[in-house]
C-alpha positions as CSV (number, residue, x, y, z in Angstrom):
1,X,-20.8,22.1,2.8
2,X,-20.7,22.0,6.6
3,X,-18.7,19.2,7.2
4,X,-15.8,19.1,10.4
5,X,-12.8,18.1,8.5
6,X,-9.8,16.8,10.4
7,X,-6.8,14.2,9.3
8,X,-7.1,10.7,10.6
9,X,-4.6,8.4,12.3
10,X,-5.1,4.8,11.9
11,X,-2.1,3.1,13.4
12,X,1.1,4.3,12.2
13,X,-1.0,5.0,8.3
14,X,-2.4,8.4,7.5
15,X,-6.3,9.0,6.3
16,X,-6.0,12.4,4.6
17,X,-9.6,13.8,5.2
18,X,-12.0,12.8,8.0
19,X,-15.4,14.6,6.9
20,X,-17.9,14.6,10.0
21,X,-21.4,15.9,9.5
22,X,-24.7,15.2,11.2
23,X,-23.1,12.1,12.8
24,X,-21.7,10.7,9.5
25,X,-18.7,10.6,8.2
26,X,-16.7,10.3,4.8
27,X,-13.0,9.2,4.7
28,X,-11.2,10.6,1.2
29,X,-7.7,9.7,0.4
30,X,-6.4,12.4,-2.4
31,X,-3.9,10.7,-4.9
32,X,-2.8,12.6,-8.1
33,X,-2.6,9.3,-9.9
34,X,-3.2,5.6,-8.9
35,X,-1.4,3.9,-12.1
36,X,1.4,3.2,-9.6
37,X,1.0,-0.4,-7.7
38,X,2.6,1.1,-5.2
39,X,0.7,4.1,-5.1
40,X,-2.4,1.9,-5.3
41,X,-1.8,-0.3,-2.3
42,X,-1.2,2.7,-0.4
43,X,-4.2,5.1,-0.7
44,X,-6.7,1.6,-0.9
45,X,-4.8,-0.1,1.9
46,X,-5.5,2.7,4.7
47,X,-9.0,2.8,3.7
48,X,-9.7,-1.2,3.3
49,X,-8.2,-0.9,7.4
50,X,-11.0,1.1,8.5
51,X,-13.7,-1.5,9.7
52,X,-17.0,0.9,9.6
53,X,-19.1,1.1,7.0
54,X,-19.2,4.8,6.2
55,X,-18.5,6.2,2.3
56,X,-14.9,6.2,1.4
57,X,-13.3,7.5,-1.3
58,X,-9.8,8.0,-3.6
59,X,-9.8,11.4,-5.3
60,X,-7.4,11.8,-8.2
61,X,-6.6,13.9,-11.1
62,X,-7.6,11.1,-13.6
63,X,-10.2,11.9,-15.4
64,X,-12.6,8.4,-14.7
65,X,-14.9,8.3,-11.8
66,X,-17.4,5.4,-10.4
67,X,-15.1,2.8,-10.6
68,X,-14.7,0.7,-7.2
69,X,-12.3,-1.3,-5.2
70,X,-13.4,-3.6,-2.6
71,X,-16.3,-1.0,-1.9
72,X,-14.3,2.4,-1.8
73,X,-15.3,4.7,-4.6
74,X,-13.1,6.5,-7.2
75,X,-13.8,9.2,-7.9
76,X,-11.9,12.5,-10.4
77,X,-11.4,15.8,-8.5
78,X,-13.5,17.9,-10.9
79,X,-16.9,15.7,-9.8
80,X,-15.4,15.3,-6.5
81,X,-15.8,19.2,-6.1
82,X,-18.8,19.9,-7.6
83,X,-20.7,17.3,-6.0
């Protein structure tokens, strides 16, 4: 789709997927599931540290999407990649 893809660093926390195109960006976090608190708070807490307001986005295997926390979009893999 001819975006730059890299992985982020913010602080010592991981951003899987830095998408750069056309001087925007999408951050995407890839989870296989999010029922886990644990789980959870990680994949939402490295995004809810990012302080631009660019799209961000958990992608999981669970088959819901459109759903959002604190502004950061869930979204299933299947829609994810063929959007």
């Amino acid at each position: 789709r001819g975006y730059k893809v890299q992985v982020g660093i913010l602080g010592d926390k991981e951003i899987d997927f830095i998408a750069e195109k056309e001087g925007e960006k999408l951050y995407v976090q890839v989870a296989l599931s999010i029922n886990n608190p644990e789980t959870l708070e990680r994949e939402f807490g490295n995004l809810k540290n990012i302080r631009d307001n660019y799209p961000k986005k958990v992608v999981t295997l669970e088959a819901f999407s459109g759903n959002t926390v604190e502004g950061i979009e869930i979204q299933d893999l299947r829609s994810f990649l063929l959007a």
